[in-house]
Each structure stands twice: as C-alpha cells, then as structure tokens.
C-alpha positions in Angstrom: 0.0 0.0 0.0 1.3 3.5 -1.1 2.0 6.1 1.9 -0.5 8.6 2.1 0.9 12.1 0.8 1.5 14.6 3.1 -0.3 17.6 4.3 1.0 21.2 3.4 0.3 23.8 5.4 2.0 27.0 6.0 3.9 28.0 9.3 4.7 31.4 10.5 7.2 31.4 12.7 9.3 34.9 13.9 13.0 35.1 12.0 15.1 34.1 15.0 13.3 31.3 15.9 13.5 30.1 11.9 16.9 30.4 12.4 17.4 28.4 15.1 15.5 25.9 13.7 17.5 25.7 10.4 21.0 25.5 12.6 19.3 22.9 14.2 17.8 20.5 11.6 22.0 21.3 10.3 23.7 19.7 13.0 21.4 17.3 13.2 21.5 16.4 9.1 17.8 16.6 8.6 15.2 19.2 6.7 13.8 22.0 7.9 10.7 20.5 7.3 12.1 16.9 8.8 12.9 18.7 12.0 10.1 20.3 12.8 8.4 16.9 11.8 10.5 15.0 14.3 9.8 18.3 17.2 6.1 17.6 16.8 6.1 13.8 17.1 8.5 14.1 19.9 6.2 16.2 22.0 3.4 13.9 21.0 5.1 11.3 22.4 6.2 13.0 25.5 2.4 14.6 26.3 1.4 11.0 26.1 -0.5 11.2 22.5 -0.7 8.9 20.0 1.9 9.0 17.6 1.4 8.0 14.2 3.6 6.0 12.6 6.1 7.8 10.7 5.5 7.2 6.7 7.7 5.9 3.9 11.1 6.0 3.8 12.1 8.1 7.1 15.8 7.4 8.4 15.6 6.1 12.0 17.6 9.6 12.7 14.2 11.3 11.7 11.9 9.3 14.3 11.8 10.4 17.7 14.4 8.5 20.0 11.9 5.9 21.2 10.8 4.5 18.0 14.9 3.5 17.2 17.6 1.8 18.5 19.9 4.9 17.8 19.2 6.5 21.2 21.0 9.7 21.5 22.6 11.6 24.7 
C-alpha cells in the first residue's frame, strides 16, 4: 500500500526562531521541514498522544528516539 501524501500547510514562525530551527535541523543532518516533523512527534510522544507511525522511507535519525535503537545523549 502506497504512503498517504503529506499535508501542506504554511507555518509562521518569527525570523530568529526560523533560524534556530534551520541550525538545528544542520547539525542534526535533517530538513527543515524533517525537524520540525521529528519536534512535533517528539512532543506527542512526551504529552502522552498517539503517535502516528512515521510514513515511507524516514531514516531512523528522523523518528523520535523511542521509536529506534539509535538512542541519543
């Protein structure tokens, strides 16, 4: 079964924090958009939500650290 296609939607966000968030996804050799993808289900998951399951071909570097064996410190 194909992945289902992803949902645009557009973000405004204040320059510095933009910023940040680019430096970030950098260092941590992912997209923008991957990073803020990965921010969002790693709240989820820390508020206690259901995650969905991350779609098609995401590196386990994109998941949020319980969902690989890659654990970070």
């Amino acid at each position: 079964m194909a992945p289902k296609p992803k949902k645009g939607f557009l973000l405004r966000v204040p320059p510095e924090l933009l910023e940040e968030l680019r430096a970030w996804s950098a260092e941590e050799m992912r997209s923008l958009n991957g990073q803020i993808e990965w921010l969002l289900r790693d709240a989820l998951r820390r508020r206690g939500r259901r995650v969905p399951p991350v779609q098609g071909n995401t590196a386990p570097s994109e998941q949020p650290e319980d969902q690989h064996d890659d654990a970070r410190t």
